[in-house]
C-alpha positions in Angstrom: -13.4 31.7 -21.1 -14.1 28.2 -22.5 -14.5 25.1 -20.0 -14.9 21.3 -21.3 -15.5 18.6 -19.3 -13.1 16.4 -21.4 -14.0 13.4 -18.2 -15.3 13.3 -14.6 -18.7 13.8 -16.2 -21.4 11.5 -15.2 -18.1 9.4 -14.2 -16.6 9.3 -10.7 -13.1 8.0 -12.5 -11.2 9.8 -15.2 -11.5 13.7 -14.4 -10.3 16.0 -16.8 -11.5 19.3 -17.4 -9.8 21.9 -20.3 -9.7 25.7 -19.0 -8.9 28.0 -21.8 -8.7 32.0 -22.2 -7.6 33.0 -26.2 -4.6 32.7 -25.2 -3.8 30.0 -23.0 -5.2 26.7 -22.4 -4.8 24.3 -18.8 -6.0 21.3 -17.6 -7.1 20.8 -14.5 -6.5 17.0 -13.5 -5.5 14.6 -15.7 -7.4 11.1 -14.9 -7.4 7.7 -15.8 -10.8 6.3 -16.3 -11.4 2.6 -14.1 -14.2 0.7 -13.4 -14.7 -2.6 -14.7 -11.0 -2.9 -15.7 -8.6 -1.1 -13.3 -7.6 1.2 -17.0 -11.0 0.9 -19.2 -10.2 0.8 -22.9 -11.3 3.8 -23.8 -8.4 5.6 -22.0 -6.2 3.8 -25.2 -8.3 6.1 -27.7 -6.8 9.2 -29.3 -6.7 12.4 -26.9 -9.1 14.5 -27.4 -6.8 17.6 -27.3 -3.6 18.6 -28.4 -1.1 17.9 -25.5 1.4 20.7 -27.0 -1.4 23.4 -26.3 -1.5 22.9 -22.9 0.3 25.4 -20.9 -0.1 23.9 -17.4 -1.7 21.0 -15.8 -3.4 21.4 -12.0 -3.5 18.3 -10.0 -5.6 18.5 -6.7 -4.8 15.3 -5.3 -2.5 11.8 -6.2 -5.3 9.0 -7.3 -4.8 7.4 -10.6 -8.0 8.7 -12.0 -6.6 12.3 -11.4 -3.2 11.9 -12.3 -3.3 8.5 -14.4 -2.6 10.1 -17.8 -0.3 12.4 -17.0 2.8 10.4 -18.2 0.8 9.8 -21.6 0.2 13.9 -21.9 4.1 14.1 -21.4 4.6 11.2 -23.9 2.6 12.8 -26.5 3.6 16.3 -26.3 3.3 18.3 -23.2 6.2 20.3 -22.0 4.6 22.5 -19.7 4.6 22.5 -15.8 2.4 20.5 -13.0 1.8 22.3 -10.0 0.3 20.6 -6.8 1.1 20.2 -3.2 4.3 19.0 -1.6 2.6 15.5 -0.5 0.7 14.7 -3.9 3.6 15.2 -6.2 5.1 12.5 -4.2 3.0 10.2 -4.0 2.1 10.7 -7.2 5.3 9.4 -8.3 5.3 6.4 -6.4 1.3 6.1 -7.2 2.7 6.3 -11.2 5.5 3.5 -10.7 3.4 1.6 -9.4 0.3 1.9 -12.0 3.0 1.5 -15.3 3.3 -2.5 -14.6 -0.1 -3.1 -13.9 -0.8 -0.7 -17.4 1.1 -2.8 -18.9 -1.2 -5.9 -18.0 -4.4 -4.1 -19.1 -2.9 -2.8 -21.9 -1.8 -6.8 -23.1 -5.8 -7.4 -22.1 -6.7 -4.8 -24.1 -4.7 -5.9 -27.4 -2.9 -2.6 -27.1 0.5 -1.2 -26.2 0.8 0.4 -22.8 0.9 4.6 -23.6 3.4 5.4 -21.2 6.4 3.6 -19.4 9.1 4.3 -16.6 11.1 6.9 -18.8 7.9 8.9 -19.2 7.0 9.2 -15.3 10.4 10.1 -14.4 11.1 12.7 -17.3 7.3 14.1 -16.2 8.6 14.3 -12.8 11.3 17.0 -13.8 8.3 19.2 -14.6 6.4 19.0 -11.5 6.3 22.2 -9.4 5.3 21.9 -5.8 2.7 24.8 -4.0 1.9 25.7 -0.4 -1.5 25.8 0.4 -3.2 29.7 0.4 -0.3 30.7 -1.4 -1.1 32.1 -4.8 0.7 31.8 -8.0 0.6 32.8 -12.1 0.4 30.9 -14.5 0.3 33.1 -17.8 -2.9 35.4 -17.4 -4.4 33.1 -14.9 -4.3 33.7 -11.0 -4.7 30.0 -9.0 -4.9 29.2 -5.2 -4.9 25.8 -3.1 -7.2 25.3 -0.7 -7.6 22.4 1.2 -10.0 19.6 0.4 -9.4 17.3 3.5 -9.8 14.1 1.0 -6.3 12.7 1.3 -3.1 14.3 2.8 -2.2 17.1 0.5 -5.1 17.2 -1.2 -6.4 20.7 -2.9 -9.4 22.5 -4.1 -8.7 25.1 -6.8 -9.8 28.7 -7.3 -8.3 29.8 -10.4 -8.9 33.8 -11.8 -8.9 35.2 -15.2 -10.8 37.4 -17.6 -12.7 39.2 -14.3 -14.2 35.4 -13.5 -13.5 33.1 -10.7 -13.7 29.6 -11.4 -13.4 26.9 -7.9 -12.6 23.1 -8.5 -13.8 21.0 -5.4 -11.2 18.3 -5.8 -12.7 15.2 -4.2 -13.4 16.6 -0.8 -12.8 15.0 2.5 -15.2 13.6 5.5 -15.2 16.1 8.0 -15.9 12.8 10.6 -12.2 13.0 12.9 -9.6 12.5 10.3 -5.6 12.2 10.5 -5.6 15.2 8.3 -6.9 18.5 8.9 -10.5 19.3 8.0 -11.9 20.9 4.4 -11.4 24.7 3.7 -15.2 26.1 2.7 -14.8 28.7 0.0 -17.3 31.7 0.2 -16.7 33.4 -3.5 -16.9 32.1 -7.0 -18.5 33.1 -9.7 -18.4 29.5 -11.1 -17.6 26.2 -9.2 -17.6 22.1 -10.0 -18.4 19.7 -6.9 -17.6 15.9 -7.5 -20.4 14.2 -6.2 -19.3 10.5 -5.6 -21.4 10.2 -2.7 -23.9 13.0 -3.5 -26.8 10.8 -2.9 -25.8 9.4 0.5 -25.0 10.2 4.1 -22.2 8.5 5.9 -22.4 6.9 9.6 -21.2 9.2 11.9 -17.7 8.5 13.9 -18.7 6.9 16.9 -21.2 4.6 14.9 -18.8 3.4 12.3 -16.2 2.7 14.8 -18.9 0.6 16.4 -19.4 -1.5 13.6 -15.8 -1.8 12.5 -15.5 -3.4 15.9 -18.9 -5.5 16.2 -17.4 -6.8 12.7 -13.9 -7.8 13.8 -15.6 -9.7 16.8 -17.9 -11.1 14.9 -15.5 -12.8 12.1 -12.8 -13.4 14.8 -15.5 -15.4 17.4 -16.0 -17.7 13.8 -12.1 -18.3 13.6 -13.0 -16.8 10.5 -10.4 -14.2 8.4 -11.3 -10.7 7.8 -10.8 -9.5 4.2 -10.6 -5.5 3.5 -9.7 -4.4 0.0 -7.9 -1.2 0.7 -6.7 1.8 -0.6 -3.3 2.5 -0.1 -3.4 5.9 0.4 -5.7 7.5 3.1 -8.0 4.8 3.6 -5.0 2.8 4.7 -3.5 5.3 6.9 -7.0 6.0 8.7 -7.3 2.5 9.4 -4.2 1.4 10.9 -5.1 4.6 13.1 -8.3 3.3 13.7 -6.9 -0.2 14.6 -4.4 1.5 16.5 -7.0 2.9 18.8 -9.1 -0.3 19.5 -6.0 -2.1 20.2 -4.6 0.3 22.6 -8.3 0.5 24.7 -8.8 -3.5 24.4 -11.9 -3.1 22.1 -10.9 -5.9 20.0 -9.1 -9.3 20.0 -5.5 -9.4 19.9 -5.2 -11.3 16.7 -2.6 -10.8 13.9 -3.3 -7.6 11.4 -1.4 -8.2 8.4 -0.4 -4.8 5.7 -0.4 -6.3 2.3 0.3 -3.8 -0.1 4.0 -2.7 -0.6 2.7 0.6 -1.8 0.6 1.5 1.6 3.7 0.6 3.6 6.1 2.9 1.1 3.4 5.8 1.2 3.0 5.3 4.6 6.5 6.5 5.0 5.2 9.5 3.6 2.5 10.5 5.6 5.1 10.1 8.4 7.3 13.0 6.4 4.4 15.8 6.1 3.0 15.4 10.1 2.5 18.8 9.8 -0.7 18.3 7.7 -1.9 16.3 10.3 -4.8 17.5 12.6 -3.3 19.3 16.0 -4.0 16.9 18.2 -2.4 13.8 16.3 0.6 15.7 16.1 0.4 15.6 19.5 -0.1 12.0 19.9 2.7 11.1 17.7 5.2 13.9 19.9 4.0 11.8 22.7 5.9 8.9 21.5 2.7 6.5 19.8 3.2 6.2 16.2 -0.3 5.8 15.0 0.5 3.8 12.0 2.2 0.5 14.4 1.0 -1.4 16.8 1.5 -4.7 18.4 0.2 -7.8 16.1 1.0 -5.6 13.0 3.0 -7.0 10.5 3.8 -5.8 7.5 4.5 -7.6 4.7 6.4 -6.2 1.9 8.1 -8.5 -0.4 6.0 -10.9 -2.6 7.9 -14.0 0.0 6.4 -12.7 3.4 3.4 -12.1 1.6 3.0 -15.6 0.7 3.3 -16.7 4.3 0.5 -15.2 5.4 -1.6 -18.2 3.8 0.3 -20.7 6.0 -1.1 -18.8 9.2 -4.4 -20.9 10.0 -5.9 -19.0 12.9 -8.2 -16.1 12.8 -6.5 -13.2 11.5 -7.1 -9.4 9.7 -5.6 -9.0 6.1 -5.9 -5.7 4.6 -4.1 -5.6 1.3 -4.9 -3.5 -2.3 -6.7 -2.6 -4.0 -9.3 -0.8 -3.3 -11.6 -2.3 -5.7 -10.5 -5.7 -5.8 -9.3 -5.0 -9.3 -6.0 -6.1 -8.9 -3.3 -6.6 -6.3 -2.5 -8.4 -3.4 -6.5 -9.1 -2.0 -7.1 -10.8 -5.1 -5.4 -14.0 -3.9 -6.9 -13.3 -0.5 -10.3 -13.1 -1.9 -9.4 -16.3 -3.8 -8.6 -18.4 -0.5 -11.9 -16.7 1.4 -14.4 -15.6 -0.1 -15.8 -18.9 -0.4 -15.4 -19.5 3.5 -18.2 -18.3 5.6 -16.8 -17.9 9.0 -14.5 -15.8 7.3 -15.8 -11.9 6.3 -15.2 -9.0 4.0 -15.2 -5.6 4.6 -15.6 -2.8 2.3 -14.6 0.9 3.9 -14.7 2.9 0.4 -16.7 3.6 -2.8 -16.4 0.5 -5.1 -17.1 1.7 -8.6 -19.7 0.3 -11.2 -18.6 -2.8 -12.5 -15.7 -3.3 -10.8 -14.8 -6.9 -8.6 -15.5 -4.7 -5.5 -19.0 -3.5 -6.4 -19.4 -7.2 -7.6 -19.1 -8.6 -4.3 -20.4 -5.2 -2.1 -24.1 -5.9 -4.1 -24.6 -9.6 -3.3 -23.3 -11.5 -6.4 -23.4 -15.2 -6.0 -20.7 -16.0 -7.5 -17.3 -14.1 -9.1 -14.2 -14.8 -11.3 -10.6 -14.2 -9.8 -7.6 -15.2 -11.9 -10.0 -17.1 -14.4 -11.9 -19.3 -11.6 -15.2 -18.8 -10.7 -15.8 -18.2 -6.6 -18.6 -18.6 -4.7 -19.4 -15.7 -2.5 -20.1 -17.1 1.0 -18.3 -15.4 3.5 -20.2 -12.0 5.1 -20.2 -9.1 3.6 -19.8 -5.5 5.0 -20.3 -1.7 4.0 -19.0 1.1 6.2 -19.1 4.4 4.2 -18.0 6.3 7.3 -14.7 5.7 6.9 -14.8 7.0 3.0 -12.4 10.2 2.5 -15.2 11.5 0.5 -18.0 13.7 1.5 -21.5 12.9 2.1 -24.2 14.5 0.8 -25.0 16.7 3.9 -21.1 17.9 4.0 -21.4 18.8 -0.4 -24.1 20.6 0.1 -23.0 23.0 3.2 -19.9 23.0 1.1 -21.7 24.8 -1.5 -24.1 27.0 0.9 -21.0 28.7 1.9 -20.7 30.1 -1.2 -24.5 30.5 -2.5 -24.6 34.3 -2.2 -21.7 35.0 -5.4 -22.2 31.5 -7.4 -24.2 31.7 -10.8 -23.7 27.9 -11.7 -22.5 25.1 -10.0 -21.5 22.2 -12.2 -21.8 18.5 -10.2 -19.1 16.2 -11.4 -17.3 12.9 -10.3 -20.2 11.2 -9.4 -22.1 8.4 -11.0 -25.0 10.1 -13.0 -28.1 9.6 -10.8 -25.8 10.6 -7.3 -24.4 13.5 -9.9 -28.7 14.2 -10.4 -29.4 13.8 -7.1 -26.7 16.0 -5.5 -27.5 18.9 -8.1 -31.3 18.5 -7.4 -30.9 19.1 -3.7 -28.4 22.2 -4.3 -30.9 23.5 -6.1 -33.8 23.2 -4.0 -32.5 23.5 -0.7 -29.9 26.5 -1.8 -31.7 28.3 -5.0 -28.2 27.4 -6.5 -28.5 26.7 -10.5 -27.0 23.5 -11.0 -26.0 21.3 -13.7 -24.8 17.9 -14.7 -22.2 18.2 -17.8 -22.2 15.4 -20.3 -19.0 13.9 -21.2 -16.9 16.3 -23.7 -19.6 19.1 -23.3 -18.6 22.6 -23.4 -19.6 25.9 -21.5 -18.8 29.2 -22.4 -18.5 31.3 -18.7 
């Protein structure tokens, strides 16, 4: 059995990794690669496969750079079948709407034509088979499982079987630190596995702590009259913070000032979440059967149309804006960030990786000045990190990940991760856990 890392290596974005018996090939995620741009250009070159080989694609969970080129696979060839979870296959398809226009923008940047449109996504769509968790399936000769990862509501690790050899694919794996969703499935056989590693080389703040500072942060940008600023994901990191909001509201931690949802996506994949409560750990089930729905609260206002969005700007008074995306490379914040950065009673928040050279990371590391919409900003307003409230997995959580399965493993291949967190993650596997390790470069293949 052949295994190439055709991306996610030395990369946190762009995961794509090629499976393939005599017989059959499959990929398992199939990812856009961002960073600077929110689609860098070399997701425009020539595949580096045939898309009408592929049998099947696995999808663990709905972020662009797992699922980004999935409607260009389809375009260019691929008639087989996706299989994921109930919850990712739909949100990927809103998560794929919503990418094609801003595609379409990068592509224009790019002097290039965008490689997939509406027609594609919603002809892929047809072919998109949806699996319960622990329930296994075929898929020609090989034997695959869900397990899961406790990164984002539906998300999945992989154990796939074939030729005598059992193969595990992390996923990105979730914070075990309280969570809406329920917590990571540790796997205790393989005879091979891949771990992403995006935050491999660091440890998160622990609950209580970065619940501290969320609020210490709020007061402090709120006692300034100031605006808080947090570039958000929509997915997950939105849902945990309204939650979390939700929470210091209720018990008075905070000032009652106006919380505004900027991102039409959040509030449409919100709806989601609200579909698949059964995902959701026991007891905030039981809080929502109670009657509080976690994701509203008084002072929220959400603000879908591009007109209520604009009105935001005309309220003067301290407020809390979180809006998309993540990275600051496009969306809603970017006008936000526009207005504020340059204010310094006003303050910025980041809850979430920010990748290498993206706005985000820009900002996150201290940069004097930055360029939105063509116009250069200066950077005066204060600046936050709180990796507690990352879905990802610290270093401490990867490594007991992979302990639980260090008496059957022969390699374990570190992936998703920028390359020196990608180092140091494997490093520490294989010194605290006698674990061989390695880093796979970009297009490499292993024979297992």
């Amino acid at each position: 059995m052949k295994l190439t890392f055709y991306g996610g290596a030395e990369s946190v974005t762009g995961a794509q990794y090629m499976l393939e018996t005599e017989e059959e090939k499959i990929l398992i995620e199939c990812g856009m690669k961002q960073g600077e741009d929110y689609c860098e250009k070399n997701n425009f070159e020539p595949l580096p496969y045939k898309p009408n080989e592929i049998k099947a694609v696995i999808i663990t969970h709905a972020h662009i750079d797992h699922i980004g080129m999935l409607p260009r696979l389809f375009r260019e060839g691929f008639r087989g079948e996706i299989y994921s979870t109930d919850p990712t296959k739909d949100f990927s398809e809103l998560l794929l709407l919503d990418s094609a226009d801003i595609l379409r923008k990068e592509a224009e940047k790019h002097g290039e034509k965008p490689f997939y449109e509406e027609k594609d996504i919603n002809s892929l769509m047809k072919n998109w088979k949806k699996m319960e968790y622990y329930q296994p399936f075929q898929i020609g000769k090989y034997k695959i499982e869900f397990k899961n990862a406790g990164h984002i509501l539906g998300s999945a690790s992989v154990i796939i079987e074939a030729e005598n050899k059992k193969i595990v694919f992390s996923g990105d794996l979730g914070n075990s630190e309280p969570s809406i969703i329920k917590e990571k499935d540790y796997i205790k056989e393989a005879d091979y596995a891949l771990i992403e590693s995006v935050y491999g080389s660091r440890i998160h703040e622990d609950a209580d702590k970065r619940r501290d500072m969320l609020e210490d942060f709020v007061e402090e940008v709120i006692n300034d009259e100031g605006t808080l600023l947090i570039p958000t994901f929509a997915m997950e990191r939105t849902q945990e913070l309204l939650f979390e909001f939700d929470n210091l509201i209720r018990k008075g931690r905070i000032p009652k000032v106006p919380i505004y949802l900027d991102s039409p996506l959040a509030i449409k994949l919100t709806t989601i979440y609200k579909k698949y409560r059964n995902y959701f750990r026991e007891e905030i089930a039981d809080k929502i059967k109670l009657g509080d729905d976690i994701f509203d609260f008084p002072g929220l206002d959400a603000t879908l149309t591009h007109e209520e969005s604009l009105k935001i700007d005309r309220d003067k008074g301290p407020k809390i804006i979180m809006a998309g995306s993540g990275m600051s490379q496009g969306g809603r914040i970017l006008r936000h960030e526009l207005n504020y950065l340059s204010d310094s009673k006003s303050g910025i928040l980041f809850a979430g990786y920010q990748a290498e050279g993206s706005l985000g990371r820009q900002i996150q590391e201290g940069k004097n000045k930055v360029v939105i919409f063509g116009k250069e900003v200066e950077v005066k307003c204060k600046i936050k990190n709180i990796d507690g409230y990352s879905a990802h997995a610290d270093q401490r959580e990867l490594v007991n990940w992979a302990r639980e399965m260090a008496q059957s493993v022969k390699i374990i291949f570190v992936t998703q991760g920028d390359k020196e967190a990608a180092e140091v993650l494997a490093t520490k596997i294989k010194d605290e856990l006698a674990i061989e390790t390695k880093v796979p470069k970009p297009k490499e293949e292993v024979v297992i």
